[in-house]
C-alpha positions as CSV (number, residue, x, y, z in Angstrom):
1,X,-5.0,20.7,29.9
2,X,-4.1,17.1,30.1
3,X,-7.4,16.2,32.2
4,X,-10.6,14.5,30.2
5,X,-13.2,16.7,30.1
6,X,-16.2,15.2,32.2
7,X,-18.9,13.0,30.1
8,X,-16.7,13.8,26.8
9,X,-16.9,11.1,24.2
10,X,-14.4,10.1,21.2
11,X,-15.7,10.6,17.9
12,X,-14.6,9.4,14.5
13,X,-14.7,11.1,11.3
14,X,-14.8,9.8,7.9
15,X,-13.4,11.2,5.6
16,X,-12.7,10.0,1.9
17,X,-10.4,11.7,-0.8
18,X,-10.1,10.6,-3.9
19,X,-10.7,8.9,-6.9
20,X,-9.0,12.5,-8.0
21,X,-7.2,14.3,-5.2
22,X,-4.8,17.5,-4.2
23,X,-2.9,15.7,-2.3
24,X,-2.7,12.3,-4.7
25,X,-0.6,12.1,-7.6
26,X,-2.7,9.6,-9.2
27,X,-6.3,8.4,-9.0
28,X,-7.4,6.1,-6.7
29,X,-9.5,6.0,-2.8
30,X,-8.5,6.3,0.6
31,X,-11.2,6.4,3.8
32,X,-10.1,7.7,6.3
33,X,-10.5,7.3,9.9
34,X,-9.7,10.5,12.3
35,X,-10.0,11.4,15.6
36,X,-9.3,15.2,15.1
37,X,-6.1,15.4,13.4
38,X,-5.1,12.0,14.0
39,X,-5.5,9.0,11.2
40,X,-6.5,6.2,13.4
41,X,-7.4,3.7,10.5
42,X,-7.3,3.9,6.5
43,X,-8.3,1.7,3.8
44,X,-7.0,2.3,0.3
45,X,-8.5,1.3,-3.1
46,X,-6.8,1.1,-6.6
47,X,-7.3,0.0,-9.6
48,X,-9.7,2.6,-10.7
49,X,-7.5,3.3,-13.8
50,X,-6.9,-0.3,-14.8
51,X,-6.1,-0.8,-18.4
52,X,-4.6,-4.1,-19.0
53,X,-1.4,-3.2,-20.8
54,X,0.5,-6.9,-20.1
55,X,-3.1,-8.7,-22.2
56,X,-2.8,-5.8,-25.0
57,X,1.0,-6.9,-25.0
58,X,-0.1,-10.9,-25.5
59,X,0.6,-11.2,-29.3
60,X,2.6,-8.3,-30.6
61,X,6.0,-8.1,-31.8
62,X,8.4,-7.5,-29.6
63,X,9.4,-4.2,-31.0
64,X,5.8,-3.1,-30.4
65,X,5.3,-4.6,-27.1
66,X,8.4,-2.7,-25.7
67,X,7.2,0.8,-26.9
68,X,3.6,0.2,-25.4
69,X,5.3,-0.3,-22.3
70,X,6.7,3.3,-22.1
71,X,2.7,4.0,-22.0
72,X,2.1,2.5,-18.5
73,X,4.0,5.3,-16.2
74,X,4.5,9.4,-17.6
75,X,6.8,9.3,-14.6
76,X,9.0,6.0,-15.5
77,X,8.4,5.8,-19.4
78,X,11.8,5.5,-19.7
79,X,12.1,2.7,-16.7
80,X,9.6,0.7,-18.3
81,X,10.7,0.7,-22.0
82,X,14.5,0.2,-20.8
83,X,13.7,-2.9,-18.6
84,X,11.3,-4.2,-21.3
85,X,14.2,-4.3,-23.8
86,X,16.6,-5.6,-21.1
87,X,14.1,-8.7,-20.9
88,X,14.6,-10.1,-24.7
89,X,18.6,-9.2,-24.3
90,X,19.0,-11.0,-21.5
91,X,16.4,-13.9,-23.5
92,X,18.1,-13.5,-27.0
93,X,21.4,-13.5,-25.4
94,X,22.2,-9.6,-27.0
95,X,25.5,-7.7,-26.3
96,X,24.7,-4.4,-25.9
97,X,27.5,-2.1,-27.0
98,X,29.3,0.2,-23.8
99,X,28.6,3.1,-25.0
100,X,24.5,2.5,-25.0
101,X,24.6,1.5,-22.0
102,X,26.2,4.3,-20.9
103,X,23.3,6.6,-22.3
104,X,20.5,4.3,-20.7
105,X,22.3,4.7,-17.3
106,X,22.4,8.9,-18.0
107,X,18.8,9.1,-19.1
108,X,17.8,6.3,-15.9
109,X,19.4,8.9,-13.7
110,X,17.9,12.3,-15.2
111,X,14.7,10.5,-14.7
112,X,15.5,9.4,-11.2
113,X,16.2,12.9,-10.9
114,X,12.8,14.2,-12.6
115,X,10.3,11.7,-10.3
116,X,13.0,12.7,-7.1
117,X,12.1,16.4,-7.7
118,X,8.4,16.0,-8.6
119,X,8.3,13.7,-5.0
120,X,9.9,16.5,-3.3
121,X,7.9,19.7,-5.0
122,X,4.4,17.4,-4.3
123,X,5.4,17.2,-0.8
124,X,6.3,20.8,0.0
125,X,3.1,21.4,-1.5
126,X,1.2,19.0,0.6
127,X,3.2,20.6,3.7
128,X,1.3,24.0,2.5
129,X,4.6,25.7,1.5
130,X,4.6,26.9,-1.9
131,X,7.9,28.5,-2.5
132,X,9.6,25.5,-1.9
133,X,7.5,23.6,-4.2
134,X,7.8,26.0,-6.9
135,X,11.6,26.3,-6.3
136,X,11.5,22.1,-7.1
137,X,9.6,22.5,-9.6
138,X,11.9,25.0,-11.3
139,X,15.1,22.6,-11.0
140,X,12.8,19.8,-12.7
141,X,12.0,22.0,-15.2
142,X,16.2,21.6,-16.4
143,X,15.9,17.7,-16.1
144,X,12.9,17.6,-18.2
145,X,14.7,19.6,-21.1
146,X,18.1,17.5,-20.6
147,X,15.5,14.5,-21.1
148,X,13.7,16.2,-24.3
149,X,17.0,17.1,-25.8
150,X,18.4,13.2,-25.7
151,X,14.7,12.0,-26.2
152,X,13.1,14.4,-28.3
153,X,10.1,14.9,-26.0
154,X,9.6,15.7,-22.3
155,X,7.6,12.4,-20.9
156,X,8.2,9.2,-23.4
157,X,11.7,9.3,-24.8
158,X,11.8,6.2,-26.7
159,X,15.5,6.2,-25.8
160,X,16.5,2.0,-25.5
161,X,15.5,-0.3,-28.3
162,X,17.0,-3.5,-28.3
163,X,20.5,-4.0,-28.5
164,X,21.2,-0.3,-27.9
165,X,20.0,3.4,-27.8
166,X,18.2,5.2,-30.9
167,X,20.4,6.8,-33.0
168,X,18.7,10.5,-31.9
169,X,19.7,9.8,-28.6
170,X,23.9,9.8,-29.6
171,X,25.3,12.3,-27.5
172,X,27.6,14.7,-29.3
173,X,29.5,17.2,-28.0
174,X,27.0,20.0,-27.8
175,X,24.9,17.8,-26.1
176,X,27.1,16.8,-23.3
177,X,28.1,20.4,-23.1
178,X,24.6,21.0,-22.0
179,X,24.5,18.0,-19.9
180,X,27.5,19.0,-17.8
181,X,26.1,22.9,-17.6
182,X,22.6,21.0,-16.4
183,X,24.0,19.2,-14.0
184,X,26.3,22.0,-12.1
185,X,22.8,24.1,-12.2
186,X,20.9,21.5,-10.7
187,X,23.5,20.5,-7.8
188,X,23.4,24.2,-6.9
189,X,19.8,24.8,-6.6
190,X,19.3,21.7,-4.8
191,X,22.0,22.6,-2.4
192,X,20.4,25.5,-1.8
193,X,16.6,24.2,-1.4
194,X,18.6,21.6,0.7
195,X,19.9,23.7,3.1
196,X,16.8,26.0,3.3
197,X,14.3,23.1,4.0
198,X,16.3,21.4,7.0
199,X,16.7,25.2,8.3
200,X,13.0,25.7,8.7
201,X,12.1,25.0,11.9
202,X,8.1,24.4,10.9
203,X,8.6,21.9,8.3
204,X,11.1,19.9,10.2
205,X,8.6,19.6,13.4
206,X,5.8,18.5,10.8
207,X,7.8,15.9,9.0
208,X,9.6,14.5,12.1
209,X,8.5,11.5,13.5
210,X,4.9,11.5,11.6
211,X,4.0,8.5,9.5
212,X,6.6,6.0,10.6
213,X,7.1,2.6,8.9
214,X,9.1,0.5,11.2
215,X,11.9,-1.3,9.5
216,X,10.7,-4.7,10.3
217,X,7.0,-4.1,9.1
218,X,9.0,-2.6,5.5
219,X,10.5,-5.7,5.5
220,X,7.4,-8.0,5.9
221,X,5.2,-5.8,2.9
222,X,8.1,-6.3,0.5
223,X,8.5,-2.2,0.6
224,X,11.3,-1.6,-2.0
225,X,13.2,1.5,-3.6
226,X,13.7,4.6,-1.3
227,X,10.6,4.3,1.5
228,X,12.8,0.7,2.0
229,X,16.3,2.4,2.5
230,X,14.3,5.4,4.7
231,X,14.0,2.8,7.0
232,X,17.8,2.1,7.3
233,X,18.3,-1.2,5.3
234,X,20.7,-0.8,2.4
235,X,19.1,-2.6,-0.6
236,X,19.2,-0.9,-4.0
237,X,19.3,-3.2,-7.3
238,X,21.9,-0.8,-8.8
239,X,24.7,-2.5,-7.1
240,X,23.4,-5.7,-9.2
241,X,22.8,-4.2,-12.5
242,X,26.1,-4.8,-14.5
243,X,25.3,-1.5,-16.5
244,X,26.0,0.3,-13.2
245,X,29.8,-1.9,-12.6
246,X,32.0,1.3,-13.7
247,X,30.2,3.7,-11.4
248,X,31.2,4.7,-7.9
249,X,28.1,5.7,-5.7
250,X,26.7,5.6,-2.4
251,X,23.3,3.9,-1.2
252,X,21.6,5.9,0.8
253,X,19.7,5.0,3.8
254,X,17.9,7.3,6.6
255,X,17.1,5.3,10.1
256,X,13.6,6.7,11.5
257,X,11.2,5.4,8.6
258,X,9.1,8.6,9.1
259,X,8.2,11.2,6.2
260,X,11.4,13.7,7.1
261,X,13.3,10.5,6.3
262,X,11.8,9.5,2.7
263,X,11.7,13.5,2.2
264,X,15.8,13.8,2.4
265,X,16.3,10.1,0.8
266,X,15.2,11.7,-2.5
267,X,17.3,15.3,-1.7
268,X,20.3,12.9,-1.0
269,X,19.6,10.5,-3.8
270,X,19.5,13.2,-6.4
271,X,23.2,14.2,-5.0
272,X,24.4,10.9,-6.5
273,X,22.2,10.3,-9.6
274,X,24.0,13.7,-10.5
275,X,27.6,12.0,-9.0
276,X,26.9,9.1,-11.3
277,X,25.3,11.1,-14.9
278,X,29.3,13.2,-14.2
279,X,31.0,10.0,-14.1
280,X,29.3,8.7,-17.4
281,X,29.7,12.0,-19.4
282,X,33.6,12.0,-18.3
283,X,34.4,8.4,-19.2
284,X,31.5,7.5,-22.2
285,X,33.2,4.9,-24.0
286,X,33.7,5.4,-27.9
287,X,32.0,2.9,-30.7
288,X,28.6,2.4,-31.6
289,X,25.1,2.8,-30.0
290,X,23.5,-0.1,-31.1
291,X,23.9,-3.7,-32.0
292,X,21.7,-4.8,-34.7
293,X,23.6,-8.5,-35.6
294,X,21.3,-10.7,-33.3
295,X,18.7,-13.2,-34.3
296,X,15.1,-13.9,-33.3
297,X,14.7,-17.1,-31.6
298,X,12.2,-18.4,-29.5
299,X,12.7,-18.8,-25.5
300,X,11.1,-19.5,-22.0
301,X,9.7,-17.4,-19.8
302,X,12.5,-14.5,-19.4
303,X,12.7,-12.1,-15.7
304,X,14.4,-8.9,-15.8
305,X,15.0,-6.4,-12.4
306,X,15.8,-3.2,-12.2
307,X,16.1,0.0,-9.9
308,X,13.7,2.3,-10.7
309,X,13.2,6.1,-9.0
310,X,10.6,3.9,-6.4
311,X,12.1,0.5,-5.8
312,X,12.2,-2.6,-8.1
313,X,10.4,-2.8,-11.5
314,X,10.0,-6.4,-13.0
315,X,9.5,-7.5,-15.9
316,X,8.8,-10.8,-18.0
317,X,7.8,-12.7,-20.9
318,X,8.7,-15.4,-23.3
319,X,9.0,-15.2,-27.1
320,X,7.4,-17.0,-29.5
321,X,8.2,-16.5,-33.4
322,X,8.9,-13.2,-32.6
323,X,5.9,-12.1,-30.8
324,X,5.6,-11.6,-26.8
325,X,3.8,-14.0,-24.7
326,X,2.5,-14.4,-20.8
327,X,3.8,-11.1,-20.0
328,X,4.1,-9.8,-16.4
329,X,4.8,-5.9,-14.8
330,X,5.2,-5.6,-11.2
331,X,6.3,-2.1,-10.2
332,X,7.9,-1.2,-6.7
333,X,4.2,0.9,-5.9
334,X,2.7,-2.6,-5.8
335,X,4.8,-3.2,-3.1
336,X,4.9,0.4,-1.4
337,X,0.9,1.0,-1.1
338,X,1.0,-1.5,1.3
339,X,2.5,0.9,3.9
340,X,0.3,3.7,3.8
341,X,-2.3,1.6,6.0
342,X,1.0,0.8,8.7
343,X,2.6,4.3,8.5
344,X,2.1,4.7,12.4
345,X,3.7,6.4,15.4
346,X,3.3,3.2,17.7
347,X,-0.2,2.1,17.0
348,X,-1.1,5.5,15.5
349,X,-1.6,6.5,11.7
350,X,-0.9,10.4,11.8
351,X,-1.6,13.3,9.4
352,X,-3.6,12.1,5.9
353,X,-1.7,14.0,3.6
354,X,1.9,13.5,4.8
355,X,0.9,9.5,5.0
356,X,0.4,10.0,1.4
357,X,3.9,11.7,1.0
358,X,5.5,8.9,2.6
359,X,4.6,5.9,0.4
360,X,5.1,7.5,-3.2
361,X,2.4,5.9,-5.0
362,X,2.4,5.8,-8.6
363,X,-0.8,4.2,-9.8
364,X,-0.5,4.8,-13.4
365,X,1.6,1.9,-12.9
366,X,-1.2,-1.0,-11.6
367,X,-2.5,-3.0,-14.7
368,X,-1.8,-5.8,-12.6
369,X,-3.6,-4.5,-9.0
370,X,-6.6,-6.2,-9.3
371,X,-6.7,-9.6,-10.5
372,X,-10.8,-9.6,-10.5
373,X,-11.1,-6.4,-12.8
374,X,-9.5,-8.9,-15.7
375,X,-12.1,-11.5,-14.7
């Protein structure tokens, strides 16, 4: 079997997927270079969908800037519009009452929990096992209605404004009654999926040891967010973010970099986002939701960082009478496409579709990918 079959020659297949793909979340191009099931090579394309939210944002009032920004991701609305508000805060010098911020850290988690789950059902459904999908899908299904019942819809919630939360996004007590029923629902079902998944003997032998990212090449792309801690370092902003100082919680890591490792960081992950949303329910702080008694003012360039479901989302601009100026987005998938092309076992790329799996793209989220599309 292991012999080479007399005058045999190698030969490598092309073969392209995208701009609109099964297997891709979001649109953009990957060739492909194969020798039979094996990705040898693969170069990757994106900005296909480029839109140029951060120039449409030169100019508008703040107010309006932050709401646009809830446009650039339907999977990290809420990311985008919280850190955006964060920005002129931390600029304008805001306190932001205890209570909000306990609500933004509940809805950050539920949506931590929604883009965990729709990772996780995507990638049972790359692996060709649809009950397991479907079962995801099904436990999303509760986040997304926790979300439109704080929000009042299931994909932009319009939750943070500055200096606070919306007033439809107070929680009462029927509210957080539903919350704590949500959460002992989800915890259960994704005990169970748990516990089925690392049981199955197929899907474990396909996941194990295919598309590894060694630790040290994570570390030289800038790889953030959960394909960072699958590779064993311990880096996640939440430990920084003084919204998260009351909260006890564990940062994950897995050790082998490969696809079963960035699989189980989100099944793991979602364990504590759950372990944190109980904590804030139990101890939400009385008082108000929002602080309205701050002043416009104008101010330098301001830099905001936060944890976001796939790694560090930045954000930055300066005011001026009111209005944004020389804004800047860089989102963690800026930083994580990079390891699709290395995703190797030694010097090897292996299976397409689980190489996909492993990086997490989001490319809703690159209005800044391409700096010759604005030119």
């Amino acid at each position: 079997m292991d012999e080479k079959v007399p005058n045999s020659e190698i030969i490598e297949t092309e073969i392209p997927m995208g701009t609109v793909h099964p297997a891709a979340l979001e649109p953009y191009r990957v060739r492909l270079f194969v020798e039979d099931e094996i990705v040898r090579e693969a170069e990757i394309t994106i900005g296909v969908n480029h839109r140029g939210i951060e120039r449409i944002m030169e100019g508008l009032p703040v107010e309006k800037a932050n709401a646009l920004t809830e446009k650039i991701c339907g999977i990290c609305s809420n990311s985008h519009v919280w850190n955006s508000v964060r920005t002129a805060e931390i600029g304008l010098d805001i306190e932001v009452p205890e209570r909000a911020n306990y609500i933004r850290v509940i809805m950050g988690e539920l949506e931590r929990l929604h883009s965990h789950f729709l990772y996780l059902a995507h990638g049972c459904e790359v692996l060709a096992h649809e009950t397991f999908s479907m079962r995801v899908f099904y436990l999303r299904e509760t986040i997304m209605e926790l979300l439109a019942m704080i929000g009042g819809n299931r994909v932009q919630y319009g939750c943070p404004i500055i200096g606070g939360v919306r007033p439809r996004c107070e929680l009462d007590d029927n509210r957080i009654s539903r919350l704590i029923e949500g959460m002992d629902t989800v915890e259960q079902g994704l005990t169970d999926f748990a516990n089925r998944f690392t049981a199955d003997s197929i899907i474990m032998s396909r996941i194990t040891g295919v598309g590894v990212l060694p630790q040290k090449q994570a570390l030289k792309l800038a790889v953030t967010g959960p394909t960072l801690r699958a590779t064993g370092i311990a880096r996640d902003l939440r430990t920084s973010m003084y919204e998260y100082d009351n909260f006890d919680f564990n940062v994950v890591t897995q050790n082998d970099g490969d696809v079963k490792s960035n699989l189980l960081m989100r099944v793991l992950e979602s364990f504590e986002s759950i372990k944190i949303i109980r904590q804030a329910i139990k101890n939400l702080p009385e008082g108000k939701i929002v602080n309205r008694g701050w002043e416009m003012k104008d101010t330098d360039i301001i830099k905001s960082y936060i944890e976001v479901p796939r790694g560090t989302l930045y954000h930055s601009y300066s005011l001026e009478d009111g209005r944004v100026r020389h804004c800047i987005i860089r989102t963690p998938s800026m930083a994580n496409i990079g390891a699709m092309q290395y995703a190797c076992i030694g010097d090897q790329i292996t299976d397409a579709q689980l190489c996909i799996v492993q990086c997490d793209p989001c490319f809703t989220c690159t209005d800044r990918a391409i700096e010759i599309i604005r030119r």
